[in-house]
N, CA, C and O atoms as CSV, one atom per row, in Angstrom:
chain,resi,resn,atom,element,x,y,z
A,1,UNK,N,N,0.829,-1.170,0.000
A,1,UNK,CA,C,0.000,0.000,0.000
A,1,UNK,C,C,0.884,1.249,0.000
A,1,UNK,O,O,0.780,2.146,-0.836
A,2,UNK,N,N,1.874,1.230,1.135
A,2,UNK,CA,C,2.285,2.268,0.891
A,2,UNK,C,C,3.451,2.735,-0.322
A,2,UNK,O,O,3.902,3.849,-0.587
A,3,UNK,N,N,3.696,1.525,-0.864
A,3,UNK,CA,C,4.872,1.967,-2.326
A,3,UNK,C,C,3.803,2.303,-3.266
A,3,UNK,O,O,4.175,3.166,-4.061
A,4,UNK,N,N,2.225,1.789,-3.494
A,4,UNK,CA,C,1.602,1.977,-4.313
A,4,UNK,C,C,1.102,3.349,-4.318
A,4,UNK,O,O,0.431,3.773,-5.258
A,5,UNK,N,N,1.472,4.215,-3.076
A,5,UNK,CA,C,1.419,5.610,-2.549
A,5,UNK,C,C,2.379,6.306,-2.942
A,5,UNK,O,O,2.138,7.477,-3.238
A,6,UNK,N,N,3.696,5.810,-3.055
A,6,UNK,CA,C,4.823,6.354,-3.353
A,6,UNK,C,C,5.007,6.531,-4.869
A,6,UNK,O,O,5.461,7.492,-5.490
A,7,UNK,N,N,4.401,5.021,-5.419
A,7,UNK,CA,C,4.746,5.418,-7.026
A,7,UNK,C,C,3.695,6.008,-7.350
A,7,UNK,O,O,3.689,6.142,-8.574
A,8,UNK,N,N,2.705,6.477,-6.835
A,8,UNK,CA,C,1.360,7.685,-7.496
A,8,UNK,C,C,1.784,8.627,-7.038
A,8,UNK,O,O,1.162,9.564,-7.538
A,9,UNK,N,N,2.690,9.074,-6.176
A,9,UNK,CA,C,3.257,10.659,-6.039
A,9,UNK,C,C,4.428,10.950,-6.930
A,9,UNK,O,O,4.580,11.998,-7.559
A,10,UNK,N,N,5.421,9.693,-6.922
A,10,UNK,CA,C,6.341,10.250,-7.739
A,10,UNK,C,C,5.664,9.863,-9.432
A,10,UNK,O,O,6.253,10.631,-10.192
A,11,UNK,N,N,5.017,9.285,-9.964
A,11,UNK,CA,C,4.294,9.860,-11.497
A,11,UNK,C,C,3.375,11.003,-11.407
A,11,UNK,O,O,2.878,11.363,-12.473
A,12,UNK,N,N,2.963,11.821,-10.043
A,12,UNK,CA,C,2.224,12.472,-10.042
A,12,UNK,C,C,3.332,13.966,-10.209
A,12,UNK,O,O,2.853,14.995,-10.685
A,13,UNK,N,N,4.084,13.940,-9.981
A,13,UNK,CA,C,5.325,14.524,-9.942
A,13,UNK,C,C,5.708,14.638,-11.228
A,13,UNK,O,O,5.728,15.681,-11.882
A,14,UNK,N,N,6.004,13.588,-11.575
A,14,UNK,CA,C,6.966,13.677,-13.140
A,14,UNK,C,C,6.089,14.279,-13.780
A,14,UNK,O,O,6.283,15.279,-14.470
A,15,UNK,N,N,4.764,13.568,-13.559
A,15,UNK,CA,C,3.730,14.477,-14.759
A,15,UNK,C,C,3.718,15.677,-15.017
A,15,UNK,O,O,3.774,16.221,-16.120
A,16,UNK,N,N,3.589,16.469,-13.214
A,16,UNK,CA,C,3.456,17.685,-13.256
A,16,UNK,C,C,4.674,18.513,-13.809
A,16,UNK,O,O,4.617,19.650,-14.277
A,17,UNK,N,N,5.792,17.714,-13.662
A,17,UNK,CA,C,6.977,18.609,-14.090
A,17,UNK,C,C,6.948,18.360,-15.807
A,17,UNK,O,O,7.552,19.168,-16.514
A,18,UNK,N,N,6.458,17.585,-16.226
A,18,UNK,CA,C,6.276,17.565,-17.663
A,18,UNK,C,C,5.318,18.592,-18.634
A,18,UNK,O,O,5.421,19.166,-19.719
A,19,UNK,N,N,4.189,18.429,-17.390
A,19,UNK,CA,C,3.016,19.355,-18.093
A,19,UNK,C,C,3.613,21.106,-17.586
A,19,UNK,O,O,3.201,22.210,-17.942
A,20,UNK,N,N,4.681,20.725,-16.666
A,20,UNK,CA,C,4.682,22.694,-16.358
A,20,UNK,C,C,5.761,23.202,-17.020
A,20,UNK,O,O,5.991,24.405,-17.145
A,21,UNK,N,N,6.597,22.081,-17.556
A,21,UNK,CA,C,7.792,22.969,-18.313
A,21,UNK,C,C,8.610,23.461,-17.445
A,21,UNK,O,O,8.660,22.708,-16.473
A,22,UNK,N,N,9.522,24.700,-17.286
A,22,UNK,CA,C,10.236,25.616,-16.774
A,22,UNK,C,C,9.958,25.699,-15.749
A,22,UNK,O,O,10.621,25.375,-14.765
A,23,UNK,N,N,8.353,26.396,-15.826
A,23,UNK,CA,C,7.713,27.097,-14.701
A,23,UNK,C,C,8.043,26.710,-12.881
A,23,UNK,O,O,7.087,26.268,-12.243
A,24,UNK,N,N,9.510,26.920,-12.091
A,24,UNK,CA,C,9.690,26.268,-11.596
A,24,UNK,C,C,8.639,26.460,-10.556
A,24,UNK,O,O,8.292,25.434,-9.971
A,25,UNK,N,N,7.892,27.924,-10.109
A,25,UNK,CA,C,7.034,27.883,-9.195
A,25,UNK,C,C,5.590,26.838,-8.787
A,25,UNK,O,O,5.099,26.523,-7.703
A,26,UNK,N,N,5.236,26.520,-10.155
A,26,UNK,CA,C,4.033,25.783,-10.246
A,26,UNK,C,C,4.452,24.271,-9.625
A,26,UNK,O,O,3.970,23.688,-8.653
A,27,UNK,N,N,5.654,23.801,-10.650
A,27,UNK,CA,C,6.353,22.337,-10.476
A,27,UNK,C,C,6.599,22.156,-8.721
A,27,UNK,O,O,6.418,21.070,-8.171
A,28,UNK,N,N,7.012,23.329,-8.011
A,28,UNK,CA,C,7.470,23.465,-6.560
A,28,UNK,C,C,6.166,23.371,-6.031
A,28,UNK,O,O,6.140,22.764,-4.960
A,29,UNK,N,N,4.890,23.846,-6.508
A,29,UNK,CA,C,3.829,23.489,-5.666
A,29,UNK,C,C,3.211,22.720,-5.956
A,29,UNK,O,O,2.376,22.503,-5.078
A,30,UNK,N,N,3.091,21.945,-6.981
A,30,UNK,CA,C,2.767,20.785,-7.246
A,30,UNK,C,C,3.432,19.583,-6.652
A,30,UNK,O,O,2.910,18.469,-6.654
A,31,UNK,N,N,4.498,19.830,-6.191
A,31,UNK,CA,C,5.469,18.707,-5.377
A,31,UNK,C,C,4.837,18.832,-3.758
A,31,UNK,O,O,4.485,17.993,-2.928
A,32,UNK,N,N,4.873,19.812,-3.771
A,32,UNK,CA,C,4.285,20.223,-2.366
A,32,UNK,C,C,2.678,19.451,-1.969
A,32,UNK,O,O,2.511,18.617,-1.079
A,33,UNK,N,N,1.703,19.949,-2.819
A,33,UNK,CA,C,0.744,19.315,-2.710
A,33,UNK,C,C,0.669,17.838,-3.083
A,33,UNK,O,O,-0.462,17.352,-3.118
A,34,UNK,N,N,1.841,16.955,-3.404
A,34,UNK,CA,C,1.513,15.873,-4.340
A,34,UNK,C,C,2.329,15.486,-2.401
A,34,UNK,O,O,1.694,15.215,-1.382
A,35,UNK,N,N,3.496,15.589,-2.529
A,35,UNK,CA,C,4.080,14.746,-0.799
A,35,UNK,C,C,2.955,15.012,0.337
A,35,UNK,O,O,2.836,14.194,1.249
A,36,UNK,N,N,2.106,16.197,0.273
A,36,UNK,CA,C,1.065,16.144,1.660
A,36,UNK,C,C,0.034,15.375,1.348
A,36,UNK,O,O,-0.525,14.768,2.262
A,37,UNK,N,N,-0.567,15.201,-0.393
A,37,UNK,CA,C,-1.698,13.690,-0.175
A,37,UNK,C,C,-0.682,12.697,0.594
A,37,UNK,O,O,-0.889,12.223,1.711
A,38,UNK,N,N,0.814,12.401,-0.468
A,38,UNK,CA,C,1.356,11.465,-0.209
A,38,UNK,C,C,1.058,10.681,1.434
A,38,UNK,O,O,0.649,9.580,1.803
A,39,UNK,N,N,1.679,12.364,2.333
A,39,UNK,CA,C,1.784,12.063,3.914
A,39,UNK,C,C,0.328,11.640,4.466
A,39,UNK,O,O,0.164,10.652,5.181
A,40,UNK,N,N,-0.498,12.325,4.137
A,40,UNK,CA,C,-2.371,12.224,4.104
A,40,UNK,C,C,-2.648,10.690,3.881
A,40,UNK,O,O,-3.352,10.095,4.698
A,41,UNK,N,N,-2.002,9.900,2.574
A,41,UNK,CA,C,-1.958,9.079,2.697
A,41,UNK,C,C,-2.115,7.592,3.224
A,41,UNK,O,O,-2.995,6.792,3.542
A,42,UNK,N,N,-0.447,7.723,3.108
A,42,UNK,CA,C,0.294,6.900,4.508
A,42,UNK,C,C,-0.201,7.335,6.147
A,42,UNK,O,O,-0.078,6.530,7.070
A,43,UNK,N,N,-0.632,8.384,6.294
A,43,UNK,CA,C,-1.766,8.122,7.570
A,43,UNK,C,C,-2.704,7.461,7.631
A,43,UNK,O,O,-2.945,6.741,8.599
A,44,UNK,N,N,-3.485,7.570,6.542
A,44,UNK,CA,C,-4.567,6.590,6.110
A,44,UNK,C,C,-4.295,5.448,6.580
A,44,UNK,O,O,-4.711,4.976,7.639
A,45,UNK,N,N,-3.317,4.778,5.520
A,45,UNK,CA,C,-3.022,3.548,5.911
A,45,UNK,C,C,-2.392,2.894,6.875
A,45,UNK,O,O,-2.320,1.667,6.927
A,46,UNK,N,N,-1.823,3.802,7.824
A,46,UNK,CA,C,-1.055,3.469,9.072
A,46,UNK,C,C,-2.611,3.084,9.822
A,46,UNK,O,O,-2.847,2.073,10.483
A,47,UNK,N,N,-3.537,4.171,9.513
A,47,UNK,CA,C,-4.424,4.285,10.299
A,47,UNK,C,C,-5.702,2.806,9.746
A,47,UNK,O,O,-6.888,2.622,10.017
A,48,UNK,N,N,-5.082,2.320,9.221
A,48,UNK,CA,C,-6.508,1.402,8.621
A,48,UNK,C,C,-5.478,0.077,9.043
A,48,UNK,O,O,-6.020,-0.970,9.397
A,49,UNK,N,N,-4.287,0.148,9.001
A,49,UNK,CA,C,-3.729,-1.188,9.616
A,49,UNK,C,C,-3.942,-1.216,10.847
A,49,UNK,O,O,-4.326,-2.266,11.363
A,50,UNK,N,N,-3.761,-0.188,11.522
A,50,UNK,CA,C,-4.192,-0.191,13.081
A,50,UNK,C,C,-5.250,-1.093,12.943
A,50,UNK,O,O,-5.320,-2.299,13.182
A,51,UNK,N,N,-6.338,-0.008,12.365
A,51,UNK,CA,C,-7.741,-1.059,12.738
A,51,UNK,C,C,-8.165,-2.487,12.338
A,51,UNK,O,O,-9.194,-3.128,12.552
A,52,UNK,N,N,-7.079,-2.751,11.719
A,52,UNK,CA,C,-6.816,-4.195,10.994
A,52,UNK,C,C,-6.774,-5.099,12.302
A,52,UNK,O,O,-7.542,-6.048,12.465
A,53,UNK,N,N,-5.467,-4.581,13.532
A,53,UNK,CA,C,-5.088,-5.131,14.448
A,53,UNK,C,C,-6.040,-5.070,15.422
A,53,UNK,O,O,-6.266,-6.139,15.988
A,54,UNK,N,N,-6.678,-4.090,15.783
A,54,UNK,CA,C,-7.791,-3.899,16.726
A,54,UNK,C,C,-8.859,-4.995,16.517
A,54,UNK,O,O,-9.151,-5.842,17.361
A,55,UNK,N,N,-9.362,-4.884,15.388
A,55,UNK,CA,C,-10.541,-5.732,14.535
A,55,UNK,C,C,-9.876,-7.279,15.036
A,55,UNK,O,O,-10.478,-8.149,15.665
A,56,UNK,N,N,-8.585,-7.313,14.592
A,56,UNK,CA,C,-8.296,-9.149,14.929
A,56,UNK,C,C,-8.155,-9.280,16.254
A,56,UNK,O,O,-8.183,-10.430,16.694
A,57,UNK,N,N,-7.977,-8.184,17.171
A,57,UNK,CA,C,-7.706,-8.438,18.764
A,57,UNK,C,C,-9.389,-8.592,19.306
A,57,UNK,O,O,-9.603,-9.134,20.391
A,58,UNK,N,N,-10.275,-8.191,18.654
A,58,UNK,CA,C,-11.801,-7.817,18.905
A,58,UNK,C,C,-12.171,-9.277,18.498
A,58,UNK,O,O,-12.965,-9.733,19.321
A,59,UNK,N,N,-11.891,-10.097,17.585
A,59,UNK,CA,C,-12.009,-11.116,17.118
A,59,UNK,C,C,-12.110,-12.107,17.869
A,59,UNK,O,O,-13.065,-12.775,18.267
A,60,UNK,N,N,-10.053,-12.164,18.163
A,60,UNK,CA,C,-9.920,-13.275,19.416
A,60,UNK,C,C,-10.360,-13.191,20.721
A,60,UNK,O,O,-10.410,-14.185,21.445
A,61,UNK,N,N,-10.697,-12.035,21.096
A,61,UNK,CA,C,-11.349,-11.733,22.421
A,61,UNK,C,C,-13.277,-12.264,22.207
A,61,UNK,O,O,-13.922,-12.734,23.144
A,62,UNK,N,N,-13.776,-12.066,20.995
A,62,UNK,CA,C,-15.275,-12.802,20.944
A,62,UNK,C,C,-15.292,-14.464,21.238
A,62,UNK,O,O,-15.992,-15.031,22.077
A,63,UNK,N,N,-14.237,-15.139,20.230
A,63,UNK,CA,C,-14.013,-16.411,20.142
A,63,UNK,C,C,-13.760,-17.107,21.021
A,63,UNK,O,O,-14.109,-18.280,21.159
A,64,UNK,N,N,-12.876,-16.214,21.989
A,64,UNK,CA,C,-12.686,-17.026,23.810
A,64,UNK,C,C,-13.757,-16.689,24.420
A,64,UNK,O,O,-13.920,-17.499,25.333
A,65,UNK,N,N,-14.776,-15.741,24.403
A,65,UNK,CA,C,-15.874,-15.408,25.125
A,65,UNK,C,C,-16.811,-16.622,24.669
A,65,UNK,O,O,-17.504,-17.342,25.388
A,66,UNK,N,N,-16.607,-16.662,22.946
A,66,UNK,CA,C,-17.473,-17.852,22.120
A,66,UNK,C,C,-17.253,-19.502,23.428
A,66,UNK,O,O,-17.959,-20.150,24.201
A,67,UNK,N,N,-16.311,-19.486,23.107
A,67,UNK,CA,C,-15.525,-20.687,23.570
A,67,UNK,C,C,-15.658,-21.137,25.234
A,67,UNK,O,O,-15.462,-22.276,25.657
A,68,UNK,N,N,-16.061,-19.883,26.097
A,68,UNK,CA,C,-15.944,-19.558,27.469
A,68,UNK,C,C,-17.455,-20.071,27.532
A,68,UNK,O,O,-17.760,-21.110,28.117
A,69,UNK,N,N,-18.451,-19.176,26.819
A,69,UNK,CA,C,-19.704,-19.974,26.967
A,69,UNK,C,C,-20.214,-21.259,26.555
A,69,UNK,O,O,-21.135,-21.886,27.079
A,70,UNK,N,N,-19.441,-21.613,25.453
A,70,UNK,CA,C,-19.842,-23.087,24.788
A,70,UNK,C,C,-19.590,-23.859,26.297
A,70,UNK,O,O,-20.501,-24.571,26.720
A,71,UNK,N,N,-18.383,-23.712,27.070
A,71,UNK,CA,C,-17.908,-24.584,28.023
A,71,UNK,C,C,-19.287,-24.849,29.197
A,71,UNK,O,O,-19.754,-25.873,29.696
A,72,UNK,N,N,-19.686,-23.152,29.344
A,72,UNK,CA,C,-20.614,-23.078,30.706
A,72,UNK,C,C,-21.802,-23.939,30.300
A,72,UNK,O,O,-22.327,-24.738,31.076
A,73,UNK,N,N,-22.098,-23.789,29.367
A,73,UNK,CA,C,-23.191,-24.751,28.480
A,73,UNK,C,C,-23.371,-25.913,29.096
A,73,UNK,O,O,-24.249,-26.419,29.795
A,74,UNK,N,N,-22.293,-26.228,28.658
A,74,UNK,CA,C,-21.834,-27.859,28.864
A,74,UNK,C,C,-21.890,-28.120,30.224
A,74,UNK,O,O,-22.495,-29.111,30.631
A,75,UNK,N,N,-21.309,-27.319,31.009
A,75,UNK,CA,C,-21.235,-27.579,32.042
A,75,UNK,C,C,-22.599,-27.785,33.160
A,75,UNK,O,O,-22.868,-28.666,33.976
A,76,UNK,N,N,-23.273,-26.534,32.751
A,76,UNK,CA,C,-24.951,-26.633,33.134
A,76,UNK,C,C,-25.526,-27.627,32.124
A,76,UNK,O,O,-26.381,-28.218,32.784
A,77,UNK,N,N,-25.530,-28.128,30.916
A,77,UNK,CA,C,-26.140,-29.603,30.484
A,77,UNK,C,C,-25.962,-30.518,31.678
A,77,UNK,O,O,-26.941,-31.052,32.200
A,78,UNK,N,N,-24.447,-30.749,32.220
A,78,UNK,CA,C,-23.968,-31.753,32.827
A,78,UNK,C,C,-24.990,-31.963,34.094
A,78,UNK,O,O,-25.752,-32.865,34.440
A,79,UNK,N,N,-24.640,-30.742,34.587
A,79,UNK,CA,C,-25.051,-30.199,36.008
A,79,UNK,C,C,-26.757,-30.959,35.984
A,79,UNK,O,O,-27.203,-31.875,36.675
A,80,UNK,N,N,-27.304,-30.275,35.074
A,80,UNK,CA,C,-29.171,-30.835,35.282
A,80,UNK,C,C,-29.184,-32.395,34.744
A,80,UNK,O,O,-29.909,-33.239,35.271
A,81,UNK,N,N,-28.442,-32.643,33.810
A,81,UNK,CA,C,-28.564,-34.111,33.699
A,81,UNK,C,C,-28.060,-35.258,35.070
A,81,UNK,O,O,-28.696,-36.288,35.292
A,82,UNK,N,N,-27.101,-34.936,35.705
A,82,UNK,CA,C,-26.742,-35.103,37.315
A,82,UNK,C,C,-28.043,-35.202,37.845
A,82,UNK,O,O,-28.405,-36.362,38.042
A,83,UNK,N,N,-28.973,-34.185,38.174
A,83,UNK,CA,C,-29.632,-33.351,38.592
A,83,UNK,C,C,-30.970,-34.602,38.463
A,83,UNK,O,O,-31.524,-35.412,39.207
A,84,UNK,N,N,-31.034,-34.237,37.303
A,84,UNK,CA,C,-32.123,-35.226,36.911
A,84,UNK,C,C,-31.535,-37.085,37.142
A,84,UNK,O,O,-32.246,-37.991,37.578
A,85,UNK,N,N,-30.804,-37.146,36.919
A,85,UNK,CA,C,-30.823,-38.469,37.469
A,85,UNK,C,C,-30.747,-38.814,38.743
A,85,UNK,O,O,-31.059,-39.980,38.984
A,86,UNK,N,N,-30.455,-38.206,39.551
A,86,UNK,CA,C,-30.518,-38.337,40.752
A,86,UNK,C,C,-31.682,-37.917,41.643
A,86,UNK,O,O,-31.754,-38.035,42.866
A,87,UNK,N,N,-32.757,-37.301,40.632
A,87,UNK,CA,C,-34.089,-37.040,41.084
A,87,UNK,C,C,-34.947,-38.488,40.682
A,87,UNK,O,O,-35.950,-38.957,41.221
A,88,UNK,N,N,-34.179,-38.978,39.570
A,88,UNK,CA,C,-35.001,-40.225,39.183
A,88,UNK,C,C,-35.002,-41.050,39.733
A,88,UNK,O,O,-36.042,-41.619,40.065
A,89,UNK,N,N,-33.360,-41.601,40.175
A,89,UNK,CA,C,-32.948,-42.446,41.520
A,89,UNK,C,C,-33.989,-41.992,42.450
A,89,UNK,O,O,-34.716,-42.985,42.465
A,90,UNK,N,N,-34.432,-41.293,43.090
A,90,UNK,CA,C,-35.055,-40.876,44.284
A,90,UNK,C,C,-36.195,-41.347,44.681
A,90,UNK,O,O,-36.699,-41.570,45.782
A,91,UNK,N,N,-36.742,-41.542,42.846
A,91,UNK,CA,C,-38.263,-41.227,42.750
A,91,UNK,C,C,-38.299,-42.604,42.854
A,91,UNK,O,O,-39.091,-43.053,43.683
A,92,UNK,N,N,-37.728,-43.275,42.304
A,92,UNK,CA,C,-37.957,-45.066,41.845
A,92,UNK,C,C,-37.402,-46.091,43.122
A,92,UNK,O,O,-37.257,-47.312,43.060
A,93,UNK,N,N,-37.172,-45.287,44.167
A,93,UNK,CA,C,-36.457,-46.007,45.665
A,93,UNK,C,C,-37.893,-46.277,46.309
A,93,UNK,O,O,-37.983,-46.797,47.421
């Protein structure tokens, strides 16, 4: 992502120095505005990998919660099936 940032500023660059000729003032602000998308950018994407990492930490934190309740489940199945058999024992004495 971010070289694919780098090579659209620097053709954004060459272009401009192609289409301005001489003119060194224009070419100087065209460089100018072409490196602050550039930097604009690469914030972007610093900023969208972040949330890449957040998103997968949000992930594994559901999946153990997933995983935490599948267990309690089980565990209360266990618990009333106990429960119930030992009410059945009771009943049939």
């Amino acid at each position: 992502m971010k070289k694919l940032i780098g090579a659209l500023g620097i053709l954004t660059m060459a272009g401009l120095m192609a289409a301005c000729g001489p003119d060194m003032k224009s070419i100087n602000a065209s460089t100018s505005k072409a490196e602050a998308s550039a930097t604009r950018a690469d914030a972007a994407a610093n900023n969208a990998e972040a949330a890449v990492a957040q998103a997968d930490a949000a992930d594994k934190k559901a999946e153990d919660g997933a995983t935490a309740a599948e267990a309690a489940v089980a565990k209360a199945n266990d618990s009333v099936a106990r429960l119930e058999a030992g009410f059945a024992t009771s009943v049939t004495k």
